[in-house]
C-alpha positions in Angstrom: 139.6 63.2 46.9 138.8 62.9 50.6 138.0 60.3 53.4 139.4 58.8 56.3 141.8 56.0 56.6 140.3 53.2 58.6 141.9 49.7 59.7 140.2 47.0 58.8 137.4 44.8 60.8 134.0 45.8 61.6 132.9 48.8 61.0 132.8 51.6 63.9 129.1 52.2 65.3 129.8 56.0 64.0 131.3 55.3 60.9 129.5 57.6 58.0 128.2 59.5 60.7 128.2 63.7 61.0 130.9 64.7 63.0 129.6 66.2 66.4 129.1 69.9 67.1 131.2 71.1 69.7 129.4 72.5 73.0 130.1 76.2 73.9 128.0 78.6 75.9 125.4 80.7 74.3 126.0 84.5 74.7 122.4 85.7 76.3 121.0 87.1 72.9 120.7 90.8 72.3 117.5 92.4 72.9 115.2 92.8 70.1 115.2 96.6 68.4 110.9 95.7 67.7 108.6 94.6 69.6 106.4 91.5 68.8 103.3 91.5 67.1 100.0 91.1 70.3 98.9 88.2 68.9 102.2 86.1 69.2 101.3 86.9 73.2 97.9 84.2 72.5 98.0 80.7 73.7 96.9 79.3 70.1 100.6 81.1 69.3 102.5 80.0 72.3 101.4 76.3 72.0 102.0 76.4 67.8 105.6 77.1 68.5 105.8 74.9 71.0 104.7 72.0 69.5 106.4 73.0 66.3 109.6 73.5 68.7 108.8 69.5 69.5 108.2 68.4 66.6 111.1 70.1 64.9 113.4 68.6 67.7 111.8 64.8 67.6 112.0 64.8 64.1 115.9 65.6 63.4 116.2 63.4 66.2 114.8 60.2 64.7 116.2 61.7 61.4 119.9 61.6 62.6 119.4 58.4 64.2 117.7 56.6 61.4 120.5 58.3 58.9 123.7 57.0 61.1 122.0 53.0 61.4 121.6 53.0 58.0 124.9 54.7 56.6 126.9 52.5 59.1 125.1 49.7 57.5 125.5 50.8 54.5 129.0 51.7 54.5 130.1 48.0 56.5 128.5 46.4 53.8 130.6 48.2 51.2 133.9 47.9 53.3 132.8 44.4 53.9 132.6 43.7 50.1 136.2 45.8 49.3 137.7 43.7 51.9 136.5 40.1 50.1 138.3 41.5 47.5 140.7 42.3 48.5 141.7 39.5 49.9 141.1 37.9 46.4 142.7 40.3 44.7 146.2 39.3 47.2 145.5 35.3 46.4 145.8 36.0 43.0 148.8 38.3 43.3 150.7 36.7 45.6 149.9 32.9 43.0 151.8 35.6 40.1 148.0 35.8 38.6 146.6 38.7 36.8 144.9 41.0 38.9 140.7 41.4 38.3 139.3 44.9 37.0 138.9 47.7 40.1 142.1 46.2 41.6 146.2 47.0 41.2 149.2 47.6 42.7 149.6 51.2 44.0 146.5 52.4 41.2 146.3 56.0 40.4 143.6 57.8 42.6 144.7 55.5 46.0 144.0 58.0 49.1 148.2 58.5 50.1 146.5 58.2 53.9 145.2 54.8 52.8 148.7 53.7 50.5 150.9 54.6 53.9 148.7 52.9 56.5 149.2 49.7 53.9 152.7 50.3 53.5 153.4 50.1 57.3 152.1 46.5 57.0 148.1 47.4 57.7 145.1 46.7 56.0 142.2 49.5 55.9 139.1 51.0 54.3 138.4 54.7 53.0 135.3 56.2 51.6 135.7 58.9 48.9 135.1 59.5 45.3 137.1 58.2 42.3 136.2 60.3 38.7 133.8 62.4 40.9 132.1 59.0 41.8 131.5 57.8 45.7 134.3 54.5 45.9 135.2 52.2 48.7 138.9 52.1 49.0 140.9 49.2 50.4 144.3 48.0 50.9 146.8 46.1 52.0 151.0 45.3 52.0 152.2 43.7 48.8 155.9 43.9 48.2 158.6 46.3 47.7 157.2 48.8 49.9 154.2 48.7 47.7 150.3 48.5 48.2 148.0 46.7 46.9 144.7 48.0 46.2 140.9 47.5 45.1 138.1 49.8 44.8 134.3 48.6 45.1 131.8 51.3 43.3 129.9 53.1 46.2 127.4 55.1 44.0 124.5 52.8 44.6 124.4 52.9 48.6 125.3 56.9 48.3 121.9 57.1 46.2 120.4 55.2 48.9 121.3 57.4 52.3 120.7 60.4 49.7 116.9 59.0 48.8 116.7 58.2 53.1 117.5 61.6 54.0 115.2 62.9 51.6 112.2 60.9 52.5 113.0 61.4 56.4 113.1 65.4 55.9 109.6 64.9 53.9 107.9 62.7 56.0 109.1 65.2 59.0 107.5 68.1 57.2 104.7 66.1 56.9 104.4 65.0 60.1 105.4 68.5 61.6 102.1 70.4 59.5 99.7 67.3 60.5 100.7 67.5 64.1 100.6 71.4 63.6 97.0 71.4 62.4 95.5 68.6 65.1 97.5 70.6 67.7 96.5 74.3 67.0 92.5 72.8 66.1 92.6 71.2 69.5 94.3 74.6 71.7 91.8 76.8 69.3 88.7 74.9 71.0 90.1 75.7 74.4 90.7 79.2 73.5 87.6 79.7 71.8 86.0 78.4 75.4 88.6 80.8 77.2 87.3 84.1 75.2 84.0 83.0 75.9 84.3 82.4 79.7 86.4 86.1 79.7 83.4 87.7 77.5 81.1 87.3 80.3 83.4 87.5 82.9 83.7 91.3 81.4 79.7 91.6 81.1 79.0 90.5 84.8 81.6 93.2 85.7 79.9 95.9 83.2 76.4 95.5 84.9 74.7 92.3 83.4 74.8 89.5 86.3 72.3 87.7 84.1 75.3 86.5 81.7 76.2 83.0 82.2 79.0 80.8 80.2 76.8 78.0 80.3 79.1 75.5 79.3 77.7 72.1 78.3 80.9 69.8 80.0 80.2 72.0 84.0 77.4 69.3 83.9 78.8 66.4 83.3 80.6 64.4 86.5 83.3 66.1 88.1 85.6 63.7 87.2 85.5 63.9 83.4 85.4 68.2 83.4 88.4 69.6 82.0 90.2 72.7 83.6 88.2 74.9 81.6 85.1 73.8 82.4 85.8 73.9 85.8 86.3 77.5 85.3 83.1 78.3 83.7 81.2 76.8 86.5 83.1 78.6 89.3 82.3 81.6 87.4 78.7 81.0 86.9 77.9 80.0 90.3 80.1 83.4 91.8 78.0 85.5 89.2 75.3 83.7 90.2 75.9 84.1 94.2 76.8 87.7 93.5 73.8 88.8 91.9 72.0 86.7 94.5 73.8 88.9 97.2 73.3 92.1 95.0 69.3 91.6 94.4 69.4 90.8 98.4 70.9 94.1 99.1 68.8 95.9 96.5 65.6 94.8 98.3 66.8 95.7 101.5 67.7 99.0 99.9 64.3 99.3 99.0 62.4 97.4 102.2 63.8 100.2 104.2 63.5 102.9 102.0 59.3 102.1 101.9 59.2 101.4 105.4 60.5 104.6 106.4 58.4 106.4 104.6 55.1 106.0 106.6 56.7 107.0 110.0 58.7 109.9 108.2 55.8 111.0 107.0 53.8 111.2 110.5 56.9 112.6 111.6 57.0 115.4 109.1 52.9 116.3 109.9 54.1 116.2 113.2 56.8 118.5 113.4 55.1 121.0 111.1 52.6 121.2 114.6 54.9 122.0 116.6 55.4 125.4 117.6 57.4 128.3 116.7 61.5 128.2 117.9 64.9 126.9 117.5 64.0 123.5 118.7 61.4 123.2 116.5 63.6 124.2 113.5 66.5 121.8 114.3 63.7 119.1 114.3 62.3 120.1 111.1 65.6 120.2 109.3 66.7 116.5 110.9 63.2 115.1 109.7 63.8 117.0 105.7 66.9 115.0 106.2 65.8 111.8 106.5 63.2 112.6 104.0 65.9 113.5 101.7 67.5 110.4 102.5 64.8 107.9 101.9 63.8 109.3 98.7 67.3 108.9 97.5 67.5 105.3 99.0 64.4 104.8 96.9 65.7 106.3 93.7 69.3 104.1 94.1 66.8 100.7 94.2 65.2 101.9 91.3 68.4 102.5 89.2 70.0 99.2 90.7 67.2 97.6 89.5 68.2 98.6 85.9 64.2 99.1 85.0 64.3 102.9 84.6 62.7 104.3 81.5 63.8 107.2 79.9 61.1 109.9 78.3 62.6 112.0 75.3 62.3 114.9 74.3 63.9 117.9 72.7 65.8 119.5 75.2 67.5 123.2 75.1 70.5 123.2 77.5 70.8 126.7 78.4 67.2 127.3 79.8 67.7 124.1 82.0 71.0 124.9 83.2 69.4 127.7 84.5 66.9 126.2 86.2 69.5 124.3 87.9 70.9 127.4 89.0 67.8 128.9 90.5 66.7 125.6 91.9 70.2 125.7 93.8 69.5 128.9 96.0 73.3 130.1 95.9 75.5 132.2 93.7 76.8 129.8 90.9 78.3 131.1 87.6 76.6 129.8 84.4 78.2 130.4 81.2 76.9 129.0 78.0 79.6 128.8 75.1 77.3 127.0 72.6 73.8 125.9 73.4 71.5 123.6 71.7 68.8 120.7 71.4 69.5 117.7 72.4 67.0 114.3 72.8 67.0 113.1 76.1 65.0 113.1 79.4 64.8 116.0 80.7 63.8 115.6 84.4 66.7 113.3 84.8 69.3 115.6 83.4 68.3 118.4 86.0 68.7 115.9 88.4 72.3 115.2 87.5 73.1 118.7 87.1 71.6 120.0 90.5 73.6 116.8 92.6 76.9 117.8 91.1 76.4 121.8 91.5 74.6 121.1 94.9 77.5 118.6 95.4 79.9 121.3 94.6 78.4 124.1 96.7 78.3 121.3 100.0 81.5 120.3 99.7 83.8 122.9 97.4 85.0 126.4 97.7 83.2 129.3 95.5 83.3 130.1 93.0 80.8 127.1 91.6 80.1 127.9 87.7 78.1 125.9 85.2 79.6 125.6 82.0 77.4 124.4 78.5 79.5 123.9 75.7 77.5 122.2 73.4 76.6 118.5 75.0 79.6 118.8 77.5 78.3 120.4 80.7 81.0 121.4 83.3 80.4 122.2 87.1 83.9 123.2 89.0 84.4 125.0 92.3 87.4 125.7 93.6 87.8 123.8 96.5 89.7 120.9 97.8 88.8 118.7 94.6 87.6 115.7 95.0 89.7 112.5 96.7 92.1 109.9 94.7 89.5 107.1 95.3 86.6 108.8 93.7 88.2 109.9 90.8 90.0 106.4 90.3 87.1 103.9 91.2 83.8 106.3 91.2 81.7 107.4 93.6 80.8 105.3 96.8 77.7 105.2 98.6 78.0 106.9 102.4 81.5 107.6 101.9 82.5 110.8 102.2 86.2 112.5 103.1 87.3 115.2 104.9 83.9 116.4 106.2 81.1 114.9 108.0 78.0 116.5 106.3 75.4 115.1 103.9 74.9 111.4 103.5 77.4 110.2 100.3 74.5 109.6 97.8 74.6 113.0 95.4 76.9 111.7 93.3 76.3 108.1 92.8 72.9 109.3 91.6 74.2 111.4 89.5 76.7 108.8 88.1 73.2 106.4 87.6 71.0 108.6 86.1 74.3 109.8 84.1 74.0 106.0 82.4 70.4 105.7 82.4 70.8 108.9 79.7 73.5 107.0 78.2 75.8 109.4 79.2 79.3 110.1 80.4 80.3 111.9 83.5 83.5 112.2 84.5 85.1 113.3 87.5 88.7 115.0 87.8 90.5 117.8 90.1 91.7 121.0 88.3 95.7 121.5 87.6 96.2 125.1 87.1 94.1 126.4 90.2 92.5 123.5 92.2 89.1 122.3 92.3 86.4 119.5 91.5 85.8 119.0 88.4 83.0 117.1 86.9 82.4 116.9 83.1 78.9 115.3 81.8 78.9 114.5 78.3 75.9 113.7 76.4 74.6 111.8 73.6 74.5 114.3 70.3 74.7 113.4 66.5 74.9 116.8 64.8 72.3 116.5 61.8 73.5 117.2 58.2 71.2 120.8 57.8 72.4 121.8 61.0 69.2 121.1 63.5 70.2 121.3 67.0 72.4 124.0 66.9 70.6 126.7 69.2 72.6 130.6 68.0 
């Protein structure tokens, strides 16, 4: 048997009650040997723990609350009934009359806590179980050192808080997977909306300043947008003022490029009149500059633009890499490893090739060599290589490092008429013995029967 002696009166506001949890101080948990799963990094994740966190936490709240008002109800009104009789069962003891069923005179199965506290002279009330059956002791001082005794059956209200707890854990499991579903539907929509505004955040930066989030709630008033919304629209209207800025700079690219061309051509007609001697030849070579210059000029509008077509055609690698090599008017090795056909545009992939060898022989060391292994084409030299902020962010128009000659366009061409082929160039220093290294990688399905391969 077990339960707790209590003097008799009202019932304490804890009585039935769990006993408290003593507080300590957490050790800081041991790192985990795994790491998480990604998606337990998402906001739909974060915000499902959290509000089952919540919910978890508000319901045994209300739970332990709910189960202490009714068990110390409960238990008052059965320590309230054992006392009335009790005091019944003392009338008819101390008139000599025989005692009612339930009550005695030190009765087998008396709690010895509760027969001592009604020996010293008190009355009290115990809960505990007589023939494994909840009972509501109490007791009092008869005499000779003797208690007196009744026991009301408690089975009835144990059923009760039993059926309570059960329902409050239900209806919190309930509760907890409704709020669950409403909560994660509700964060899902905003994520959905943040994925979306991110997918175009990520196509404006690939190239496409045409892609807009268009979200329906950036036009309602200000005042009913959510956060989200409001992040849409600053991102539409800074894709929209950058390609404004872009297209500005693009035709101004362009304006200059054309308007150059009339003078530089006078210029050019000019110079070729003048007559024989250095002067004339510095001239000459400052006018095939700017010449040079405009026509690249024009060809970077025209691949900003995005509106370049590409033409083709069955291409053999090793006859145009050596094309490239004439073309280039200085000693540069070319080595083929494996050569073959590929479909692409021709005229543009000489272009490539000759700004990175010409690129190499302006800038590098000899020796320059040209290397076709199949679709990867390699051009090295053996100079300083190029510098951290080209091979980490690309090439940059006008920039150059280290020396002052040529005007910083060769490669970003090559870089744009790289994509326009749908190709990938890559640029990297050599390890082993120095050197700029740029590796050009073409588009090239081998065929099932083998076409394309060139032995």
């Amino acid at each position: 048997m077990t339960g707790r002696a209590e003097p008799a009166g009202p019932p304490p506001a804890d009585a039935g009650a769990p006993p408290r949890a003593r507080s300590s101080r957490l050790s800081r948990p041991p790192r985990l040997p795994f790491r998480l799963p990604a998606w337990t990094a998402t906001l739909t994740w974060k915000a499902a723990v959290f509000i089952a966190v919540m919910c978890c936490a508000l319901a045994a709240l209300l739970g332990v609350l709910v189960h202490v008002a009714v068990t110390n109800q409960t238990v008052g009104q059965a320590r309230d009934r054992a006392l009335t009789r009790l005091d019944d069962a003392t009338k008819q003891y101390e008139a000599g009359g025989r005692l009612g069923p339930g009550a005695g005179v030190d009765p087998p199965g008396l709690p010895r806590r509760l027969r001592d506290l009604a020996v010293s002279g008190e009355r009290g009330t115990m809960v505990g179980d007589h023939d494994e059956r909840p009972t509501v002791w109490a007791a009092g001082p008869a005499d000779g050192g003797r208690a007196i005794a009744v026991q009301v059956d408690y089975a009835q209200g144990a059923r009760t808080i039993d059926g309570l707890d059960r329902a409050i854990v239900g209806s919190s499991v309930l509760a907890i997977g409704a709020t669950l579903l409403v909560g994660s539907f509700a964060v899902t929509r905003v994520t959905r909306r943040l994925h979306l505004t991110a997918r175009v955040a990520r196509r404006i930066s690939a190239g496409d300043l045409d892609a807009r989030v268009n979200d329906p709630r950036t036009h309602d008033d200000g005042r009913h947008q959510d956060e989200v919304a409001t992040v849409s629209g600053a991102l539409d209207t800074m894709a929209s003022s950058l390609q404004g800025k872009l297209l500005s700079e693009q035709r101004f690219t362009a304006d200059v490029a054309h308007e150059l061309r009339t003078p530089l051509t006078g210029l050019h007609a000019a110079a070729e009149l003048l007559p024989p001697g250095r002067p004339t030849e510095l001239v000459q070579d400052r006018v095939a500059t700017l010449r040079t210059l405009t026509e690249d000029l024009l060809e970077i509008s025209r691949l900003d633009s995005r509106n370049e077509r590409v033409e083709l055609d069955a291409v053999r690698l090793a006859p145009l890499a050596e094309r490239v090599v004439r073309a280039s008017g200085a000693e540069v090795e070319l080595l083929v490893v494996r050569d073959i056909v590929v479909e692409t545009d021709g005229r543009r992939l000489e272009r490539v090739l000759g700004n990175l060898v010409g690129n190499a022989l302006k800038h590098g060391a000899p020796p320059v060599s040209l290397t076709v292994d199949g679709p990867v084409i390699t051009v090295r030299d053996h100079g300083p290589g190029f510098p951290d902020y080209l091979i980490e962010h690309g090439p940059q128009r006008f920039r150059t490092e280290g020396t002052t000659k040529g005007h910083g366009l060769g490669l970003t061409i090559a870089l744009g008429q790289a994509e326009v082929l749908g190709a990938r160039l890559v640029f990297a220093n050599a390890a082993e013995s120095g050197g700029a290294v740029a590796v050009l990688t073409l588009p090239y399905e081998v065929a099932s029967d083998g076409v394309g391969d060139v032995g």
